[in-house]
DRENZATI-955188 format. One record per atom (N, C-alpha, C): residue number from 1; x, y, z; chain. Coordinates in pm, 1 decimal. Atoms other than C-alpha are relative to their C-alpha. Example, Ala and Ser with C-alpha at 12.3 -4.5 7.8 and 13.67 -1.06 7.14 Angstrom:
! residues 2
PT    k      east     north        up  c
PT    1      89.0    -119.0       0.0  A
PT    1    1230.0    -450.0     780.0  A
PT    1      90.0     120.0       0.0  A
PT    2     -82.0    -119.0      -6.0  A
PT    2    1367.0    -106.0     714.0  A
PT    2     -77.0     109.0      73.0  A
END
This chain:
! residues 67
PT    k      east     north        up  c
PT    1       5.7     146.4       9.0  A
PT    1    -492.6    2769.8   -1462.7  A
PT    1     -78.6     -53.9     118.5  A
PT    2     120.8      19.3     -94.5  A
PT    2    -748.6    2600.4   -1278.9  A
PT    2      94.2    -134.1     113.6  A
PT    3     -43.7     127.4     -73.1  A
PT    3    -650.9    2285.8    -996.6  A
PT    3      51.1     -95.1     -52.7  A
PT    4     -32.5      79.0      93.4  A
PT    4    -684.8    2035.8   -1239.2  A
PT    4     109.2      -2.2     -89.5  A
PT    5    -147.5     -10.5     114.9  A
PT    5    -446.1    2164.3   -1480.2  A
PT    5      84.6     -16.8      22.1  A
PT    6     -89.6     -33.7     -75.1  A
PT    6    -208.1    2214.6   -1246.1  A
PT    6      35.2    -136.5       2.5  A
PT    7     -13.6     173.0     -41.0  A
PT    7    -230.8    1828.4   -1127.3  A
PT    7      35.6     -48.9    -150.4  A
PT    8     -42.5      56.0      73.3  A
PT    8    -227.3    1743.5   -1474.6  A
PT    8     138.3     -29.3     -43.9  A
PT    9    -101.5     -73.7      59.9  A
PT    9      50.6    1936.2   -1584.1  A
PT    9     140.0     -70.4      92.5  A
PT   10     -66.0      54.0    -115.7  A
PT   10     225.7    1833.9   -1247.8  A
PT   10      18.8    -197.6     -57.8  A
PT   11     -58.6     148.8      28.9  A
PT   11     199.5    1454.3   -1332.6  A
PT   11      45.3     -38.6    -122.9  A
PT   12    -113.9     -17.3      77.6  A
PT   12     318.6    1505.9   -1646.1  A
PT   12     113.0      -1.7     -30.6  A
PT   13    -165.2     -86.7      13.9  A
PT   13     605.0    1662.8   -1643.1  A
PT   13      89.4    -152.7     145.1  A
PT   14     -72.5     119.1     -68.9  A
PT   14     689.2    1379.5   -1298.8  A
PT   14      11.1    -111.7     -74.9  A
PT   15     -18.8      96.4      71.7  A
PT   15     625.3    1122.8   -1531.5  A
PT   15      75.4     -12.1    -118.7  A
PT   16    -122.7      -7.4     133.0  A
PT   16     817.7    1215.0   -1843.6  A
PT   16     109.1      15.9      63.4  A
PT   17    -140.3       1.1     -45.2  A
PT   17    1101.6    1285.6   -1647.3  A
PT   17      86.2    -119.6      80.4  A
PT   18     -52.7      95.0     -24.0  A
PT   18    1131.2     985.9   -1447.6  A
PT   18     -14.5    -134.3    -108.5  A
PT   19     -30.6      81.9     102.2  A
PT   19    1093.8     784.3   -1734.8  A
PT   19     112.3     -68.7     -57.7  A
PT   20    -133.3      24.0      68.4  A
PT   20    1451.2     816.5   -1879.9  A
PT   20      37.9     -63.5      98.9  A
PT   21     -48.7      87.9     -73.0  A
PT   21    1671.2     576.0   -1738.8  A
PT   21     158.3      51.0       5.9  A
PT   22    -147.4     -75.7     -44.5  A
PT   22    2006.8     729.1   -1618.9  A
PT   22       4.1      21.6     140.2  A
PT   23     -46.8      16.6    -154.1  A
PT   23    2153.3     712.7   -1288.1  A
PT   23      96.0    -132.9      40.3  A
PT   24     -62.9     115.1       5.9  A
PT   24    2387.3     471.3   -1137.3  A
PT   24     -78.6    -124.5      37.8  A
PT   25      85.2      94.7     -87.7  A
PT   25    2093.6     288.9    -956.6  A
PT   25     -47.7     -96.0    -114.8  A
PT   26      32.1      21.0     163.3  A
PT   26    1933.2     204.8   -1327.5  A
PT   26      92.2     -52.5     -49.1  A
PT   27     -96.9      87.7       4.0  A
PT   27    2269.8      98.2   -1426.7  A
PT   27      39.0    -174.2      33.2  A
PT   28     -30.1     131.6    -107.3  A
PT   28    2338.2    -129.8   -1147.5  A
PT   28    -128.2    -101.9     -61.9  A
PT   29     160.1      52.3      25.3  A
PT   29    1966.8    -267.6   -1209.6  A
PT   29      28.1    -100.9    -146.2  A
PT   30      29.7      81.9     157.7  A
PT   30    2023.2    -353.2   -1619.8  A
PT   30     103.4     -10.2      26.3  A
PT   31    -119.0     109.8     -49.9  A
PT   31    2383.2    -460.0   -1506.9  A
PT   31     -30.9    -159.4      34.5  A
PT   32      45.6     117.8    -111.2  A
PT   32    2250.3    -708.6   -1297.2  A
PT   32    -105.7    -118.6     -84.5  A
PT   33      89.3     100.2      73.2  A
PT   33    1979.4    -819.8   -1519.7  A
PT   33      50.3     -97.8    -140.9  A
PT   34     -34.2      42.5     134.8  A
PT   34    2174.1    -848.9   -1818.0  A
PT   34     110.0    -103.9      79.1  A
PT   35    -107.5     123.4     -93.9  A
PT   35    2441.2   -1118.3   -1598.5  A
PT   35     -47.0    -109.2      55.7  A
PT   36      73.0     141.0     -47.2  A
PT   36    2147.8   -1318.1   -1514.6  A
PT   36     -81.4       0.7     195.3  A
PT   37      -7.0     -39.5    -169.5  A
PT   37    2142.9   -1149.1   -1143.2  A
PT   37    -183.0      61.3      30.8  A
PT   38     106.8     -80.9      43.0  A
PT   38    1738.7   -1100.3   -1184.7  A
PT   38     -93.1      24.2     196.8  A
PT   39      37.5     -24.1    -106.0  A
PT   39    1667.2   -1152.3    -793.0  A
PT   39      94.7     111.1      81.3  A
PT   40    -138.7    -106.3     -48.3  A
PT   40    1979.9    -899.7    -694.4  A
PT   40     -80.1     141.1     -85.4  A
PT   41      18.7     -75.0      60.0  A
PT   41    1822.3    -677.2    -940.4  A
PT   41    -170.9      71.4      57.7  A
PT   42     132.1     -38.7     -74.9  A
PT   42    1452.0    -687.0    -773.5  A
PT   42      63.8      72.9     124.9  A
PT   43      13.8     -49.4    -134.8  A
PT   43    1569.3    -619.5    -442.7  A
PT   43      91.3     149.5      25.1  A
PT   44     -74.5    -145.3      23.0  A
PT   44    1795.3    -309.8    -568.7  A
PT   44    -139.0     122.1     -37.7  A
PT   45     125.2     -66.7      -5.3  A
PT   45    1454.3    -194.1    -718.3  A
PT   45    -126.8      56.3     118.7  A
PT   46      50.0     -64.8    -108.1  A
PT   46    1253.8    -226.9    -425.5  A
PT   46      55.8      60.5     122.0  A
PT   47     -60.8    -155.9     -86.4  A
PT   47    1515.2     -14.8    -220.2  A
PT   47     -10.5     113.4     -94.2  A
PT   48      -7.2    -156.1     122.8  A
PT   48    1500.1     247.3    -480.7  A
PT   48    -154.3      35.1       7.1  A
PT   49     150.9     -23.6     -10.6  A
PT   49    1105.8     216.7    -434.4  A
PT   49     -17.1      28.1     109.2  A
PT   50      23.2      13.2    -162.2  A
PT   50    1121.7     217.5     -62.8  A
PT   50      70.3     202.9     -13.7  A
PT   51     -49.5    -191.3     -36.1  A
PT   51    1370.4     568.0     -46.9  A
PT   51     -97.7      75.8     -66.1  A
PT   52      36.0     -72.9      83.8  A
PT   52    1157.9     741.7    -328.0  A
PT   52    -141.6      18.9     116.5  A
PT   53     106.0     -15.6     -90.1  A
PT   53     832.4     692.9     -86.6  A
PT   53       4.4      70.2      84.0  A
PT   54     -69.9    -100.8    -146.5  A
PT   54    1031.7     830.4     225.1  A
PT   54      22.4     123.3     -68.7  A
PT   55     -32.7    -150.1      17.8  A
PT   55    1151.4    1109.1      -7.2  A
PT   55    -104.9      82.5     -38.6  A
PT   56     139.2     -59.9      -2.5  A
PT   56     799.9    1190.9    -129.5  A
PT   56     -94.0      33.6     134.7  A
PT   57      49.4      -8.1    -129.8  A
PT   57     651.8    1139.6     216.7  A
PT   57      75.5     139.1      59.5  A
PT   58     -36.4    -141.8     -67.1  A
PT   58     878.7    1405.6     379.7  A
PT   58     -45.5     148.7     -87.2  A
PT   59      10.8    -133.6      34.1  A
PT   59     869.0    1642.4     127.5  A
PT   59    -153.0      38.0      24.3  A
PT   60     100.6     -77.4      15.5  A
PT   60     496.8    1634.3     139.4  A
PT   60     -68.0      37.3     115.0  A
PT   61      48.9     -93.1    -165.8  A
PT   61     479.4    1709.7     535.5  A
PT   61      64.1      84.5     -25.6  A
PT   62    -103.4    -129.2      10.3  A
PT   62     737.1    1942.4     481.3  A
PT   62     -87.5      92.9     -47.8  A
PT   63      98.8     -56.1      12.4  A
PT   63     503.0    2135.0     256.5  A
PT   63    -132.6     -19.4      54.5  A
PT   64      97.6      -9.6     -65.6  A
PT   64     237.9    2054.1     460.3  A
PT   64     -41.4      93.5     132.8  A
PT   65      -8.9     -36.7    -106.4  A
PT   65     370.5    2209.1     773.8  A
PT   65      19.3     200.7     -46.2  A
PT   66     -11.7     -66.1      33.4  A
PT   66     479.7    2519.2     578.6  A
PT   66     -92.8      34.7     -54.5  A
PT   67     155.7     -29.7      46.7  A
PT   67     119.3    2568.0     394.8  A
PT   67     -79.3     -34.7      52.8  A
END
């Protein structure tokens, strides 16, 4: 498999999987929205956007430092 594929294959598979909506965070989120709570519900999102960055960021020094 060549680079490309790899990347493809790779964003793929990240993207179909975070797709589904399950977790309590997702919950909380269409909780919130469905009660009318739609600014409580942004700012739950952009913490959930904020950790996911930090958790991508480390992991990809992490493998950086190791490769």
């Amino acid at each position: 498999m060549g680079l490309f594929n790899i990347m493809i294959a790779s964003f793929l598979i990240g993207f179909l999987s975070s797709v589904v909506a399950t977790g309590p965070v997702n919950f909380l989120v269409f909780r919130n929205a469905l009660i009318g709570k739609y600014g409580k519900s942004i700012s739950i999102i952009i913490g959930g956007v904020t950790m996911e960055i930090a958790y991508c960021a480390l992991a990809l020094t992490v493998v950086n430092t190791i490769f």
